[in-house]
NUZA-42815 format. One record per residue (C-alpha): residue in one letter; x, y, z. Coordinates in nm, 3 decimals, m for minus. Example, Ala and Ser with C-alpha at 12.3 -4.5 7.8 and 13.67 -1.06 7.14 Angstrom:
BEGIN
{node 'A' {1.230 m0.450 0.780}},
{node 'S' {1.367 m0.106 0.714}},
! end
This chain:
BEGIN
{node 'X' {1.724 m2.744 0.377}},
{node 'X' {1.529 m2.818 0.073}},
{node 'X' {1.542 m2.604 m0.233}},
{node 'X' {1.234 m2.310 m0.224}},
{node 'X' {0.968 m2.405 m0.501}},
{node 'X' {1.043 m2.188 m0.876}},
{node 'X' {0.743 m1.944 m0.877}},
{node 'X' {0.529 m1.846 m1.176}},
{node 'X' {0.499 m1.475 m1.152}},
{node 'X' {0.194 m1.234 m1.295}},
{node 'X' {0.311 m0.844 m1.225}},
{node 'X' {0.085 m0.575 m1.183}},
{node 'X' {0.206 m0.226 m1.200}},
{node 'X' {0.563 m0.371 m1.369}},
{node 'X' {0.653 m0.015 m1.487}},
{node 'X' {0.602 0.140 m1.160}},
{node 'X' {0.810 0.143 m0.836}},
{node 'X' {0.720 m0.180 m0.702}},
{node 'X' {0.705 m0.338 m1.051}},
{node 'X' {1.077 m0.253 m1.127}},
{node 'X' {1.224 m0.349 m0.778}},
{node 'X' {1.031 m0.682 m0.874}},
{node 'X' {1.217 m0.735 m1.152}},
{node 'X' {1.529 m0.663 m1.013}},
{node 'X' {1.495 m0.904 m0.728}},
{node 'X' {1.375 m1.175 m1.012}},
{node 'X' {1.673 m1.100 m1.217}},
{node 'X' {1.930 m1.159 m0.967}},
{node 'X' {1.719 m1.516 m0.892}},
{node 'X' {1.636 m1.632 m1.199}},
{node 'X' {1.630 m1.971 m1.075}},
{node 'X' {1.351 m1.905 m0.833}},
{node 'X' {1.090 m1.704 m1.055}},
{node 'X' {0.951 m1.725 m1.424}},
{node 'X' {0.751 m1.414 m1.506}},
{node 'X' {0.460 m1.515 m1.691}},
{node 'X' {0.290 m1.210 m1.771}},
{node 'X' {0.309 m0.822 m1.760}},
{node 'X' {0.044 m0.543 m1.649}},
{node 'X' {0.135 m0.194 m1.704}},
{node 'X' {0.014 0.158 m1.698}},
{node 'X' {0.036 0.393 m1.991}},
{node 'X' {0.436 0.332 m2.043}},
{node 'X' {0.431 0.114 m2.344}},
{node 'X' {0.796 0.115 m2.469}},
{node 'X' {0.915 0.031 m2.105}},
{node 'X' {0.723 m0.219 m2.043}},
{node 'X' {0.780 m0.468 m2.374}},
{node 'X' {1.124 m0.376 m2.288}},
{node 'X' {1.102 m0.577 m1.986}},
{node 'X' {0.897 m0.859 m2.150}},
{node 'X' {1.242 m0.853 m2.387}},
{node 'X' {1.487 m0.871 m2.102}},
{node 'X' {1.259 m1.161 m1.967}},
{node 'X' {1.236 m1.355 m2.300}},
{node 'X' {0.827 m1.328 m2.239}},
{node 'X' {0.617 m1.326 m2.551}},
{node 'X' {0.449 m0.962 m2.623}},
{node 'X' {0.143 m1.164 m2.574}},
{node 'X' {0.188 m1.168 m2.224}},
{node 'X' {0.201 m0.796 m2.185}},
{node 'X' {m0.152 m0.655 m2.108}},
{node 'X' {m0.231 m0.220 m2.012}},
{node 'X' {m0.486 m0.147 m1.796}},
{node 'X' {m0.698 m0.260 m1.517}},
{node 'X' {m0.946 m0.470 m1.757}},
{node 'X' {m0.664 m0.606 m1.951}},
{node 'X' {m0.499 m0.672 m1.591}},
{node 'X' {m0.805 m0.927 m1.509}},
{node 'X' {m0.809 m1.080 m1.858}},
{node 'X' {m0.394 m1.166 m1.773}},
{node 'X' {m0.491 m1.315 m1.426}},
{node 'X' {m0.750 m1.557 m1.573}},
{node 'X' {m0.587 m1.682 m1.868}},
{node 'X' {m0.270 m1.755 m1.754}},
{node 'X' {m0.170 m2.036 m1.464}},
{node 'X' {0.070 m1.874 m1.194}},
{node 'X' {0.153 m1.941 m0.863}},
{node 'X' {0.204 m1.548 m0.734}},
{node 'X' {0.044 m1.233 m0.830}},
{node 'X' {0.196 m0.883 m0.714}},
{node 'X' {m0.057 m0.620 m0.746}},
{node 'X' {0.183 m0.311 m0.763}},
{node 'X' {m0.109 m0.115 m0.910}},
{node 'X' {m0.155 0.263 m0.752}},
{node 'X' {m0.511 0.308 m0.642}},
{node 'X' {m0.849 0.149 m0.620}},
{node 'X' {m0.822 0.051 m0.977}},
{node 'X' {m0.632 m0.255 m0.830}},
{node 'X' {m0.963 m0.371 m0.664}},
{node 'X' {m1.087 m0.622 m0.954}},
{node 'X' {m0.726 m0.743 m1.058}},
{node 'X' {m0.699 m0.784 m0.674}},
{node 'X' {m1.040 m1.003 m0.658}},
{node 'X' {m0.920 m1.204 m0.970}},
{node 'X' {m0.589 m1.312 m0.846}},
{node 'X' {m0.753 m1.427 m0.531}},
{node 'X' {m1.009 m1.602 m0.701}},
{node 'X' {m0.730 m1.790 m0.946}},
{node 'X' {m0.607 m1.956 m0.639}},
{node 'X' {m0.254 m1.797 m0.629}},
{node 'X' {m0.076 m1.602 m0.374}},
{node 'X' {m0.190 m1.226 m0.401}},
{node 'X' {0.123 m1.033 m0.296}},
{node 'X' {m0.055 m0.689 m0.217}},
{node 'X' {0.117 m0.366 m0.294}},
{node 'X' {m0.215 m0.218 m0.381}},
{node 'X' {m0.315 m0.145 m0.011}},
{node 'X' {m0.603 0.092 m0.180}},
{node 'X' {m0.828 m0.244 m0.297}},
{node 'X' {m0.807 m0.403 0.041}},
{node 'X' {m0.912 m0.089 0.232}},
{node 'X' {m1.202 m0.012 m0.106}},
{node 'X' {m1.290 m0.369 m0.062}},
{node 'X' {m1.270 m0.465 0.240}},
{node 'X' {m1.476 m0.794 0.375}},
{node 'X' {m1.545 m0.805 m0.056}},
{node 'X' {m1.189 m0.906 m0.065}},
{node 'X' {m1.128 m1.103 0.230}},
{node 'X' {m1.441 m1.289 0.179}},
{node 'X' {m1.264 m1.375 m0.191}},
{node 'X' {m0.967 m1.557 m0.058}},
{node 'X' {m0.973 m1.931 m0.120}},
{node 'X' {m0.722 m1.978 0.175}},
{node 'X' {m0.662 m1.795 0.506}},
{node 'X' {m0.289 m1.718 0.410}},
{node 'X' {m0.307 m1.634 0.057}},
{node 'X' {m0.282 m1.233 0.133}},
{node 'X' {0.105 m1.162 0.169}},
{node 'X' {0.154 m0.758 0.253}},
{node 'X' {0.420 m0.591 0.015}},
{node 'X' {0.372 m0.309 0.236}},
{node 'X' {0.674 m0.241 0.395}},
{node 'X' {0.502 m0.172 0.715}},
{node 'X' {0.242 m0.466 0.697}},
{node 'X' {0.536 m0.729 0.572}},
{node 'X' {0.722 m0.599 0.886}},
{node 'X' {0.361 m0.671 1.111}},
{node 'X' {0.350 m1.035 0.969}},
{node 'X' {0.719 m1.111 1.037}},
{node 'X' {0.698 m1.015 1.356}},
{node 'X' {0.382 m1.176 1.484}},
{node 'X' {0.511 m1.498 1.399}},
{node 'X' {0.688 m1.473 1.765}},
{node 'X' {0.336 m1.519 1.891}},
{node 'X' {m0.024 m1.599 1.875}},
{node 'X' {m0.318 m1.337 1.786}},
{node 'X' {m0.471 m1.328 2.144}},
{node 'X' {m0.147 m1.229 2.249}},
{node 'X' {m0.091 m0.936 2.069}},
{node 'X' {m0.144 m0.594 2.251}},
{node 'X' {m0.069 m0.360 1.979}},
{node 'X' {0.060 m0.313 1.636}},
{node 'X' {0.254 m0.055 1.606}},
{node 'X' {0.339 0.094 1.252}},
{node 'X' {0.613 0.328 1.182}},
{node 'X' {0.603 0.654 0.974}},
{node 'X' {0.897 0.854 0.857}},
{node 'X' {0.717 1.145 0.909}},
{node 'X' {0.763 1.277 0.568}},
{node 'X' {0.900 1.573 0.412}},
{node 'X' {0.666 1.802 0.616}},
{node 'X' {0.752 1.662 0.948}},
{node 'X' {0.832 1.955 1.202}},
{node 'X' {0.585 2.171 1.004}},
{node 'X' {0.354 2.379 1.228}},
{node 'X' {m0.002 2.334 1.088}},
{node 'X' {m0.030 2.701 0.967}},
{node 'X' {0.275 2.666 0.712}},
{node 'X' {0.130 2.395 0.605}},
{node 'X' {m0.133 2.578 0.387}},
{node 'X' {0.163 2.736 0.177}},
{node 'X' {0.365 2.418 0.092}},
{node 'X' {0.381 2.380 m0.326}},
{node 'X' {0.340 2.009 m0.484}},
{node 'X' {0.720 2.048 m0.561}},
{node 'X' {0.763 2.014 m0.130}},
{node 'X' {0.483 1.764 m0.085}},
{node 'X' {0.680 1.515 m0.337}},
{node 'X' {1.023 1.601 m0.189}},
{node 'X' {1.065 1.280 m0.004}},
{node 'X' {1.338 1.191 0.215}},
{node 'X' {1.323 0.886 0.195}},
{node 'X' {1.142 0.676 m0.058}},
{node 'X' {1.109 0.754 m0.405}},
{node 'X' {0.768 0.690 m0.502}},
{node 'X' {0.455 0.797 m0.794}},
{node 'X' {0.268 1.145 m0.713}},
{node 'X' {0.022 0.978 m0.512}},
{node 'X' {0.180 0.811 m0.248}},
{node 'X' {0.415 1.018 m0.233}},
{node 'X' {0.135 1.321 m0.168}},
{node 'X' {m0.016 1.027 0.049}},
{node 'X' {0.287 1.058 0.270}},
{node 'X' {0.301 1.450 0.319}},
{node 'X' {0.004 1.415 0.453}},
{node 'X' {0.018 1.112 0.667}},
{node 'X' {m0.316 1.011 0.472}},
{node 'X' {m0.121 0.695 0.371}},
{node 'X' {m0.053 0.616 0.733}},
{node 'X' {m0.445 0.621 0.740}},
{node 'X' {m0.464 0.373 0.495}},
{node 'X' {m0.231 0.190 0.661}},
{node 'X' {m0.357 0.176 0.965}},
{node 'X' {m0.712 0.019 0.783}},
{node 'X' {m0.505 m0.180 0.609}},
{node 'X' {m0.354 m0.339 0.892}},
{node 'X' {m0.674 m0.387 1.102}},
{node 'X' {m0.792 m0.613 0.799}},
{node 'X' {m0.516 m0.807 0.743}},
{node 'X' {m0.489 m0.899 1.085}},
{node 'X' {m0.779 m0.886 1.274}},
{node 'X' {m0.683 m0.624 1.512}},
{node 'X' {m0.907 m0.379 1.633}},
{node 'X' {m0.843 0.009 1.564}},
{node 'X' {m0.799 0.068 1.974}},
{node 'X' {m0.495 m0.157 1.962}},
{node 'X' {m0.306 m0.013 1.644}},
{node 'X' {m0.050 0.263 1.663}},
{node 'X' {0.160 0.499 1.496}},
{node 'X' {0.479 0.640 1.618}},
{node 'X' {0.753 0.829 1.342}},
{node 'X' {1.063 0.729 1.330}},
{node 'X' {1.271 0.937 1.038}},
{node 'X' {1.571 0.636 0.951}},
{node 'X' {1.295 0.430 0.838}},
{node 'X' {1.488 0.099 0.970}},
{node 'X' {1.253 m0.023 1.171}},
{node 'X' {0.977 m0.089 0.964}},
{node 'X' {0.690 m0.184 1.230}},
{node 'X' {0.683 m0.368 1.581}},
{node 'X' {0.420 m0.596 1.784}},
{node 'X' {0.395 m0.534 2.128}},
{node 'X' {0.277 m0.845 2.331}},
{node 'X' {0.069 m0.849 2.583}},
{node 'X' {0.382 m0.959 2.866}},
{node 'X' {0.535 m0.638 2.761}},
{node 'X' {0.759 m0.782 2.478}},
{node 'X' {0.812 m0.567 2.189}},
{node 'X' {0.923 m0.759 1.836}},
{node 'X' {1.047 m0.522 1.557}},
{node 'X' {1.129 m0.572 1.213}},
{node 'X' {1.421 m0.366 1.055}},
{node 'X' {1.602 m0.357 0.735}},
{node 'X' {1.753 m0.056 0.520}},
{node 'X' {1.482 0.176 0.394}},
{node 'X' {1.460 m0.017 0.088}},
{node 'X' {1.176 m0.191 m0.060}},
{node 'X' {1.399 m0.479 m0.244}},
{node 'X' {1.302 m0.698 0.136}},
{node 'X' {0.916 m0.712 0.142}},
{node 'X' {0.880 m0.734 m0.252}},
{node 'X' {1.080 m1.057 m0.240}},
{node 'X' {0.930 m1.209 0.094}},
{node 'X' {0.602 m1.136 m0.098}},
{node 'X' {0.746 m1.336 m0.437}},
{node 'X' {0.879 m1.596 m0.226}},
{node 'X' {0.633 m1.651 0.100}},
{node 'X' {0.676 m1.856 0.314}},
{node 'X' {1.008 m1.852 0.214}},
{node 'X' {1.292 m1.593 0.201}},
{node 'X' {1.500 m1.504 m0.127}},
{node 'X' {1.850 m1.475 m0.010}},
{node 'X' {2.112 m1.240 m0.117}},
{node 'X' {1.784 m0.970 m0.191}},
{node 'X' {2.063 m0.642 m0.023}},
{node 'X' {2.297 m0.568 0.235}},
{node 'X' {2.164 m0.568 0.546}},
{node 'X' {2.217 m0.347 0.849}},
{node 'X' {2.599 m0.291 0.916}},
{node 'X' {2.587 m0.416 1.294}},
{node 'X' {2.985 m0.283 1.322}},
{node 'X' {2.868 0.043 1.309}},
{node 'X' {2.748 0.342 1.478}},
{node 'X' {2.342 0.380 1.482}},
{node 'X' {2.080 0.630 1.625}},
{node 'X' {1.721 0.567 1.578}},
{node 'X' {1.452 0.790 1.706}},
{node 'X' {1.086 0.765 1.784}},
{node 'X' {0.818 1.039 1.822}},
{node 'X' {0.459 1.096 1.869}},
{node 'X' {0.234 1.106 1.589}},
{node 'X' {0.154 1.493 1.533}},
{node 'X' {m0.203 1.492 1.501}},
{node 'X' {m0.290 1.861 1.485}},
{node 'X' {m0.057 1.958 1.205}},
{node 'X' {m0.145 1.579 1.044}},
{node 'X' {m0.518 1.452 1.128}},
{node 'X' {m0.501 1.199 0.832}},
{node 'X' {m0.476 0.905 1.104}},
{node 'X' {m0.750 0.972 1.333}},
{node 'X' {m1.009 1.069 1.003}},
{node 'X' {m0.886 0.670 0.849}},
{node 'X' {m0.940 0.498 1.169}},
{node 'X' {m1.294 0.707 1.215}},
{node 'X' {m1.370 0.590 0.847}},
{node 'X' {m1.220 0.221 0.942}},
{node 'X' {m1.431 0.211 1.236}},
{node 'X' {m1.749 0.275 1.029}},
{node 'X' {m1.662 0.019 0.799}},
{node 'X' {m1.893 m0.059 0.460}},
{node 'X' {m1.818 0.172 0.193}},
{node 'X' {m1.697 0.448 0.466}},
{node 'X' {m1.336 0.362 0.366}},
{node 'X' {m1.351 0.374 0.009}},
{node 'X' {m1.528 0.721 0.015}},
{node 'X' {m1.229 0.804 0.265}},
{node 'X' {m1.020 0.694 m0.027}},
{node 'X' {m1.145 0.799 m0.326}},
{node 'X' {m1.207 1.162 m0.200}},
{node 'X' {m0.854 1.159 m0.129}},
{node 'X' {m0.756 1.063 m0.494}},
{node 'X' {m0.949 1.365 m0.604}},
{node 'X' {m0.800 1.596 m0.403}},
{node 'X' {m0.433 1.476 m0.472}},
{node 'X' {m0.483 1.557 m0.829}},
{node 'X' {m0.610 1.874 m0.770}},
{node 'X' {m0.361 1.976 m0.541}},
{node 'X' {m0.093 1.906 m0.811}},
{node 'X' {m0.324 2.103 m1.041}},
{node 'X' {m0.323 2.406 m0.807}},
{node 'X' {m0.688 2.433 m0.740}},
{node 'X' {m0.658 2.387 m0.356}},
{node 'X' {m0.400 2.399 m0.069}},
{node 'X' {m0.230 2.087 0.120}},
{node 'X' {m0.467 2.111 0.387}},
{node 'X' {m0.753 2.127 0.150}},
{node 'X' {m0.671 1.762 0.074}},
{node 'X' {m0.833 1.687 0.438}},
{node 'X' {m1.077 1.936 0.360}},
{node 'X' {m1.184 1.777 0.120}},
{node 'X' {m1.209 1.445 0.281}},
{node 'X' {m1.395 1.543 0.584}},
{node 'X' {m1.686 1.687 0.342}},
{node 'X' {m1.715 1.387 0.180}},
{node 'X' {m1.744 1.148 0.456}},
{node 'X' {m1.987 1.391 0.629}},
{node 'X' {m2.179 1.336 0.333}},
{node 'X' {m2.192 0.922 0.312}},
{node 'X' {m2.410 0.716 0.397}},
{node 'X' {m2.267 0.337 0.353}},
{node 'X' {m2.407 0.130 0.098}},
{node 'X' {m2.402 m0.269 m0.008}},
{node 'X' {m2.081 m0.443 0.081}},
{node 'X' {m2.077 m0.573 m0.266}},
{node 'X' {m1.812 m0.510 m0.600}},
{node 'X' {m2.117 m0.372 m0.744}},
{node 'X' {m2.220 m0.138 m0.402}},
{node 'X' {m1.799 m0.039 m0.338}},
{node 'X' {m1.771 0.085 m0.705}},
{node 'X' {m2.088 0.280 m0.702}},
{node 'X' {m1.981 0.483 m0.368}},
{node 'X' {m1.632 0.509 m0.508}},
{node 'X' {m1.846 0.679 m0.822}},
{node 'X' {m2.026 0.885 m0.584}},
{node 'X' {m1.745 1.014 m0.372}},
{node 'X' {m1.544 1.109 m0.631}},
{node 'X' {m1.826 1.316 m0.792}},
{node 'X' {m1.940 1.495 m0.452}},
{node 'X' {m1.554 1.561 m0.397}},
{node 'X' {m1.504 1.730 m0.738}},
{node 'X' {m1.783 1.953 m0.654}},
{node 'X' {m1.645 2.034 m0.334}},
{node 'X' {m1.284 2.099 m0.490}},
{node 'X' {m1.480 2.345 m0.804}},
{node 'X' {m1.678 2.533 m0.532}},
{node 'X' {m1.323 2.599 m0.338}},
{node 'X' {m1.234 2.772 m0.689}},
{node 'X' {m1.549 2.999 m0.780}},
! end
């Protein structure tokens, strides 16, 4: 088998979750992966730490979503991972498509912002590989067959640490609960994102984008392990799952390494072993979050970045105390009901992401008065 090609590597995010399982994958290859440049948040110290450990000239580390851009077009690489939290990631996700490399996408928020901005952006029909441990799980297993044969996608959702919550408790949960997790550790928002299954929303857009599907024919089901990380059902009634341990090590490194795999990334499953997995329907009176994305997905334009950027607002307030878990959807809803989709252009998504955000603060200050 010949060798897999070394990879130049740009990181976006490298001082965040998906940044530092990166770099841990990278460091136990070092053969397969040069890191050629650092983008990080606000963490300063950490992150020329890493440039250290990497032997990467300060130069190369950049902060900020500008600086982020500035990285992408200055320096030659072959992969970009955009582990960026929120639609900030849009332009550093337009630039590393329009450099020509491989944009592995953590950053689901600047596909579903951008939309047919982004996809029209790619230079080549594969150059999008999902970091998403749901959406890396999609693409593996539709490789056992073509598009038209696909009857549904079916994404998985550990439900949480609210799942089994009637919907009236759920107006007395504290931010403490929301980020207790039980299974992925991961920043405020997604983490919020998942307590409210409003990052199953996102992921169900996401996945309609990425592959073409339409909204009738993607699902969600929970399943609490979080080992099977998606499935494809065909349309002869085959059913092709993914699964790995609930670990994020395996789509970050099929994303660095596309079309190839990085061996030696974890342990797998122990096959010798006793296992139970379970599957259940998708609450959707307690948790709504799914069928308000796939409305918003199903309106398209700028309908999904309002969906999104309302939702950013009301995370943050949440965590601030100004309104309840359920006034997160609450919040939402009002904001969609007042959109009307403009220009499907940078210029058009960034002015109704503007827009959204201001109508939703309102909302969120008259909750308080």
């Amino acid at each position: 088998m010949a060798e897999a090609p070394r990879r130049r590597v740009i990181i976006l995010g490298s001082t965040g979750s998906i940044g530092t399982q990166a770099l841990e994958v990278i460091h136990r290859h070092p053969s397969r992966f040069d890191v050629v440049g650092l983008a990080a948040g606000q963490n300063r110290q950490l992150a020329f730490e890493q440039a250290d450990r990497l032997g990467l000239s300060h130069d190369r580390v950049v902060f900020g979503a500008g600086d982020a851009v500035s990285l992408i077009q200055s320096v030659e690489c072959d992969v970009v991972l955009n582990g960026i939290t929120g639609s900030v990631g849009l332009l550093p996700t337009l630039a590393a498509l329009e450099s020509g490399a491989t944009l592995a996408l953590a950053n689901k928020e600047s596909l579903i912002v951008g939309g047919d901005v982004v996809l029209g952006a790619k230079v080549r029909p594969d150059q999008i590989v999902p970091v998403d441990s749901e959406h890396s799980a999609l693409a593996q297993s539709l490789m056992a067959g073509t598009h038209d044969e696909v009857a549904t996608l079916i994404l998985t959702a550990s439900g949480g640490p609210l799942r089994g919550r009637s919907p009236e408790s759920l107006a007395s949960v504290t931010p403490q609960e929301a980020l207790a997790h039980p299974t992925w550790d991961m920043g405020l928002v997604v983490t919020t994102n998942s307590a409210t299954l409003v990052n199953k929303g996102l992921e169900v857009i996401e996945a309609h984008l990425l592959f073409d599907i339409p909204f009738k024919q993607i699902a969600v089901t929970v399943h609490p392990q979080s080992v099977v990380h998606s499935l494809v059902e065909f349309h002869d009634g085959s059913t092709i799952a993914q699964a790995s341990p609930p670990d994020m090590k395996v789509p970050i490194a099929w994303g660095l390494s596309w079309p190839n795999r990085t061996p030696d990334v974890m342990p797998g499953i122990d096959w010798s072993t006793s296992h139970t997995w379970t599957f259940e329907p998708l609450d959707e009176v307690a948790f709504p979050a799914v069928s308000l994305a796939k409305s918003a997905g199903e309106r398209g334009g700028t309908f999904p970045a309002v969906f999104n950027a309302a939702n950013e607002q009301a995370v943050h307030a949440f965590h601030r105390g100004e309104i309840s878990l359920p006034g997160i959807l609450d919040t939402i809803v009002h904001t969609l009901e007042d959109h009307e989709s403009g220009e499907m252009s940078v210029e058009g998504v960034l002015e109704a992401e503007r827009s959204a955000r201001e109508r939703a603060d309102q909302f969120i200050a008259s909750k308080r008065s």
